[in-house]
C-alpha positions in Angstrom: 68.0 14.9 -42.5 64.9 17.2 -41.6 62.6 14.8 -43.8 63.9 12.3 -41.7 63.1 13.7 -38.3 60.2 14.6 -39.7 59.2 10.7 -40.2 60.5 10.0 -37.2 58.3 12.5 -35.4 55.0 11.4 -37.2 56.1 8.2 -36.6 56.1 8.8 -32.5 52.8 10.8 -32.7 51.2 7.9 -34.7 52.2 5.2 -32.2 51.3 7.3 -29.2 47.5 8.2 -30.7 47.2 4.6 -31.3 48.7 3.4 -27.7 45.7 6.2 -26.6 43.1 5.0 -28.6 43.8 0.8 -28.1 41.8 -0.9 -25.4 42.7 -4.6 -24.6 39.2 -6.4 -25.4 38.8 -7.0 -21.8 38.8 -3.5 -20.8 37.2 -2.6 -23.9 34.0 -4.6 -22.7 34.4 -4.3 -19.4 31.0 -1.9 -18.7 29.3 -4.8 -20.6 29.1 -6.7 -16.8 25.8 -8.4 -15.8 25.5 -5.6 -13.1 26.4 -2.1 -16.0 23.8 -4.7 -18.2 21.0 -4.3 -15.2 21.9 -0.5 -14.8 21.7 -0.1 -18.7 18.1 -1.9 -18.8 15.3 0.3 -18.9 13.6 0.3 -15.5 10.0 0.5 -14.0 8.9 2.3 -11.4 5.3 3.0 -9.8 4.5 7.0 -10.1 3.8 8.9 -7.1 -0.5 8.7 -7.2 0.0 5.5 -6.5 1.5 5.8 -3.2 -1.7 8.1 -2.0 -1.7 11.9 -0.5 0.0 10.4 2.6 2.9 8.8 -0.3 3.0 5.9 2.2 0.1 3.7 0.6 1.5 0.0 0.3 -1.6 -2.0 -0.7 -4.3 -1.5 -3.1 -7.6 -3.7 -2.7 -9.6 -4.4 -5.5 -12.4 -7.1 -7.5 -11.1 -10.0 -9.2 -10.9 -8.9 -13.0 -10.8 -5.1 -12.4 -9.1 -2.7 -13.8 -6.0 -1.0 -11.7 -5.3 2.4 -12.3 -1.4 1.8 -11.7 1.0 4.7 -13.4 4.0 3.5 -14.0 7.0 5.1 -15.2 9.6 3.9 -17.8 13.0 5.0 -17.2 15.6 4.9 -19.8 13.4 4.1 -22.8 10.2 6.3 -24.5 6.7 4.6 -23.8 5.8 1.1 -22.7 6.5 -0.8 -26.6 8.0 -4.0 -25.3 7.0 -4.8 -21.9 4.8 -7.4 -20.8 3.3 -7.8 -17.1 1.9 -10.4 -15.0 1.1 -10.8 -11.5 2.4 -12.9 -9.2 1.4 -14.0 -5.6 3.0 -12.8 -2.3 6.1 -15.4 -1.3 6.3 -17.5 -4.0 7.0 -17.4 -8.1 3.2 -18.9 -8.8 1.6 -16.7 -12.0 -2.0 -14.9 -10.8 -2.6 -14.8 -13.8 -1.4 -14.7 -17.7 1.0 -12.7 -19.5 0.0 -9.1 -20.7 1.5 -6.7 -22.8 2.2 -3.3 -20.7 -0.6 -0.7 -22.2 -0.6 2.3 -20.3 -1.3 2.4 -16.9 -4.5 0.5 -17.2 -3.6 -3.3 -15.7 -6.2 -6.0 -15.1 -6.1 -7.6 -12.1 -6.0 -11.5 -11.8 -9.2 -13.4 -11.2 -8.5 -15.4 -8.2 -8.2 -14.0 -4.9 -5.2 -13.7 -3.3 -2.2 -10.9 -2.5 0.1 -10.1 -5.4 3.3 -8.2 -6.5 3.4 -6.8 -10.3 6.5 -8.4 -12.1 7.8 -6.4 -15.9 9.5 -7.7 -18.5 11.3 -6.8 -21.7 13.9 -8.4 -23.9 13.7 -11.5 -20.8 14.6 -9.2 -18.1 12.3 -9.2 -15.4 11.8 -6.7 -12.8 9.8 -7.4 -9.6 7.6 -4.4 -8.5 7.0 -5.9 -4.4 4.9 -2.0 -3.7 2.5 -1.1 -3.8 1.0 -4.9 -3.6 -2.4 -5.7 -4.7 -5.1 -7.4 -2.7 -7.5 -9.3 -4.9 -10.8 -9.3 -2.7 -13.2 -11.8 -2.7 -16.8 -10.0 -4.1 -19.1 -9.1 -1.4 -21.6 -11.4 -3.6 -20.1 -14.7 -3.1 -21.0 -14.7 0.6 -23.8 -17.2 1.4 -26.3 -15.7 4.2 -24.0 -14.8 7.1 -21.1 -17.0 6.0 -18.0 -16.6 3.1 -16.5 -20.2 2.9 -17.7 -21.0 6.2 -16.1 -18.0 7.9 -18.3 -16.3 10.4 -19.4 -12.5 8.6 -22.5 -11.5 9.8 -25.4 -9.7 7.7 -25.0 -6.2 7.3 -28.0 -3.4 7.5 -28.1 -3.7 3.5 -28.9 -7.0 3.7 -31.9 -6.8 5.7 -33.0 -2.6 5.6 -35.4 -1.5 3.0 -33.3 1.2 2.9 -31.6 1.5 -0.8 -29.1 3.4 -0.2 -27.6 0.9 2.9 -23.9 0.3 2.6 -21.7 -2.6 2.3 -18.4 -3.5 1.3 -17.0 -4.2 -2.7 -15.7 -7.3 -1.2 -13.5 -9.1 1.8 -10.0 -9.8 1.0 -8.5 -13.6 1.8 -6.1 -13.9 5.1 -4.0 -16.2 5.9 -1.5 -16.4 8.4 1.3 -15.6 6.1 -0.3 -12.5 5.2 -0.7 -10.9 8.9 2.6 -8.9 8.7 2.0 -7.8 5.5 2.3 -3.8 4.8 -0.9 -1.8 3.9 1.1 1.6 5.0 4.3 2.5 6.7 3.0 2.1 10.0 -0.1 -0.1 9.6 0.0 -4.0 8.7 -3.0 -6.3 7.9 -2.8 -8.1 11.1 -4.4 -4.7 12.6 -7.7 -4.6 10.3 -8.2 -8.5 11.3 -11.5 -9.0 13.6 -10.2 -9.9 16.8 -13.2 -12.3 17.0 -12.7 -16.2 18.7 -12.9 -17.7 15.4 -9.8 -19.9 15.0 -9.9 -21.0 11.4 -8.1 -19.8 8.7 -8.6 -18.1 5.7 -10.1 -14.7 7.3 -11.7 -12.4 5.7 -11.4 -8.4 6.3 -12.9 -5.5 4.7 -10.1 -2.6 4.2 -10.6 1.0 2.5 -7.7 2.3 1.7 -8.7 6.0 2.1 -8.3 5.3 5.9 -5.2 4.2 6.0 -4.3 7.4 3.6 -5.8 9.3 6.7 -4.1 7.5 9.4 -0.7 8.4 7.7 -1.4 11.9 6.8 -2.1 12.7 10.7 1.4 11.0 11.7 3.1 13.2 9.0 1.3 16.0 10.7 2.3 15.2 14.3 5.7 14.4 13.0 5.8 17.8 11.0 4.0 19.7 14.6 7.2 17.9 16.8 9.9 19.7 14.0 10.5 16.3 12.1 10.1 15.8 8.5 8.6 12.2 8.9 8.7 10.1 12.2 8.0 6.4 12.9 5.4 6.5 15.5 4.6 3.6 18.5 1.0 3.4 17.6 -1.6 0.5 18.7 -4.6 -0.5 16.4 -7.2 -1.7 19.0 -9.7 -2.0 16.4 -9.6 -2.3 12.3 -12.4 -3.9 10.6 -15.1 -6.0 12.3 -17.7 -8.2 11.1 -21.3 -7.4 11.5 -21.7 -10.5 14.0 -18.8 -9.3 16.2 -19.6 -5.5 16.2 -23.1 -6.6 17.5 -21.3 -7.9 20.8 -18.9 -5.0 21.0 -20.5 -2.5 24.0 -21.0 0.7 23.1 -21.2 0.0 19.2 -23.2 1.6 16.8 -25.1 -1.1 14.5 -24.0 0.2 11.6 -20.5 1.2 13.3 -17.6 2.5 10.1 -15.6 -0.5 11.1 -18.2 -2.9 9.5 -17.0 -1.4 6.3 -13.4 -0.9 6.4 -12.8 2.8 6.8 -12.5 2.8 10.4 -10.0 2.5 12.9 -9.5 2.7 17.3 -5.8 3.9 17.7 -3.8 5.0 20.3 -0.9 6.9 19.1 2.5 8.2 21.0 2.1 11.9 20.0 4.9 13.4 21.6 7.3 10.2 21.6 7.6 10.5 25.1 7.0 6.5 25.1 3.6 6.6 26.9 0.0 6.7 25.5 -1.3 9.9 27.3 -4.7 11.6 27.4 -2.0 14.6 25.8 -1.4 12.5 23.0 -5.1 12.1 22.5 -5.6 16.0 22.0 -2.4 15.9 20.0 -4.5 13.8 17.5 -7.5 15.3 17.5 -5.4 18.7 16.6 -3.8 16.5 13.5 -7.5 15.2 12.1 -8.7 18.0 12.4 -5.8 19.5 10.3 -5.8 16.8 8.2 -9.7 16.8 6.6 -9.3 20.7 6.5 -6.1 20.2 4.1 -8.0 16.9 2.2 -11.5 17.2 2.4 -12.1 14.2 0.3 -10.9 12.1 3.7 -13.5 13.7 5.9 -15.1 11.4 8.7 -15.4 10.8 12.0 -13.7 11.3 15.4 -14.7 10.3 18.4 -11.7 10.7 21.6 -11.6 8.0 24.4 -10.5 9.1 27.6 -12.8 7.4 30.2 -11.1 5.6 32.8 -12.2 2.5 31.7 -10.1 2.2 28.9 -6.6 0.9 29.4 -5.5 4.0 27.6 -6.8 7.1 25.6 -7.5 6.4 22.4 -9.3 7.7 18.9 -11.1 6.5 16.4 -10.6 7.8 12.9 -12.8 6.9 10.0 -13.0 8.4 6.5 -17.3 8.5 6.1 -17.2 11.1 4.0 -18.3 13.7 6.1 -17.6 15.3 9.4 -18.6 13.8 12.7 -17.1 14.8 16.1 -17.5 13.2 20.1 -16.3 11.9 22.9 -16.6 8.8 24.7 
């Protein structure tokens, strides 16, 4: 009798352990869905220097062919064995160029002009890296006396000065009209470093150096941190970006060899206190935040000039990352 309840109780334990243990296949494999596949997948991302000291860099400018310091980091697998990269332009599938295999954070950029977003892929899953975006700029080179494909540039002071050590830019990226609302920061977009010249035809060409923009969003993080906020979206006006040579010369006021012929440069007028005006106050509140700024990053040093004359619409400042500190008033 006890050998018999004994069988019987192993029995129950046995059928209970195995009622525990079975999973219907369908449950059994139900983590196996396309979206626990996509979460299983190792995934890219770009590493923080890539976003700038500001970590609000969206666009990278560069020569056709260079190579692109991009770090990336692999999530959920060790090293880069595997992946393969290609760029591919802004708003549509079209390759920039051909297929790589992923070698460290060393990429070369495609040969044709053009703005592009990095796609990844392993094992035929393809991930779509849309920032930072890479601008693939026409070489300085390639423009023909004052022209570049029969857009009105200009000749700059290294063109025509005996002096060696003159200045001009790497190269111009290519604008078209689909490309005006495209990011180069948080707060900044490529339609605000366009000449605001009466030249009508399209592509346009603009100079852009990146350490600016860098600039411009490292004060806004500081007026943002001065008004108690961690970060802050900020009403701000770009009344002047980049400007060709040819226009600069009909600007009043302009220096010939002005910072905004090279891209580093920019007029804003920025709602300091986000009070919703544009205030001689804000003005000052600026100045304050360069100045904090190129203390903090000394590599971003440049120039500052306030506008508060009544002849302006509104106070404004021009910020521009020369290399070295210049300070007035206009």
């Amino acid at each position: 009798m006890i050998q018999r309840r004994t069988a019987l109780v192993l029995s129950g334990l046995i059928a209970i352990t195995a009622a525990v243990l079975y999973q219907p296949p369908g449950e059994l494999f139900a983590d196996s869905s396309a979206e626990s596949f996509r979460r299983a997948v190792p995934r890219v991302e770009v590493g923080a220097a890539a976003w700038g000291a500001s970590g609000e860099i969206k666009m990278h400018f560069v020569r056709a062919g260079e190579r692109v310091a991009l770090p990336l980091e692999i999530r959920g697998a060790s090293g880069s064995l595997g992946f393969r990269y290609q760029w591919v332009a802004v708003g549509s599938g079209e390759s920039g160029d051909v297929v790589r295999p992923l070698e460290g954070d060393t990429l070369l950029a495609p040969l044709t002009p053009g703005f592009y977003e990095l796609e990844v892929t392993r094992h035929g899953v393809t991930q779509r890296l849309e920032e930072p975006r890479l601008a693939v700029m026409v070489p300085f080179e390639l423009k023909l006396g004052s022209t570049l494909n029969g857009y009105q540039i200009g000749r700059y002071p290294a063109e025509w000065s005996r002096d060696d050590a003159a200045e001009k830019p790497l190269g111009f990226a290519e604008v078209h009209e689909e490309h005006l609302d495209l990011p180069l920061t948080k707060h900044l977009r490529v339609r605000d470093f366009i000449t605001h010249d009466r030249q009508t035809m399209w592509p346009k060409y603009v100079a852009v150096d990146p350490r600016v923009l860098d600039k411009i969003e490292l004060v806004l993080r500081e007026l943002a941190r001065r008004r108690g906020e961690e970060s802050a979206s900020f009403m701000l006006e770009v009344h002047s970006g980049f400007r060709t040579p040819l226009h600069n010369a009909g600007v009043e006021g302009s220096a010939r060899d002005s910072r905004h012929l090279y891209g580093d440069a920019a007029d804003v007028a920025i709602d300091a206190d986000g009070d919703g005006q544009l205030t001689l106050f804000d003005a000052y509140r600026v100045e304050q935040a360069v100045d904090w700024v190129e203390r903090a990053h000394p590599e971003l040093a440049g120039g500052l000039g306030v506008y508060s004359s009544r002849r302006y619409a509104t106070p404004y400042c021009h910020i521009d990352a020369r290399g070295e500190r210049k300070r007035w008033r206009g």
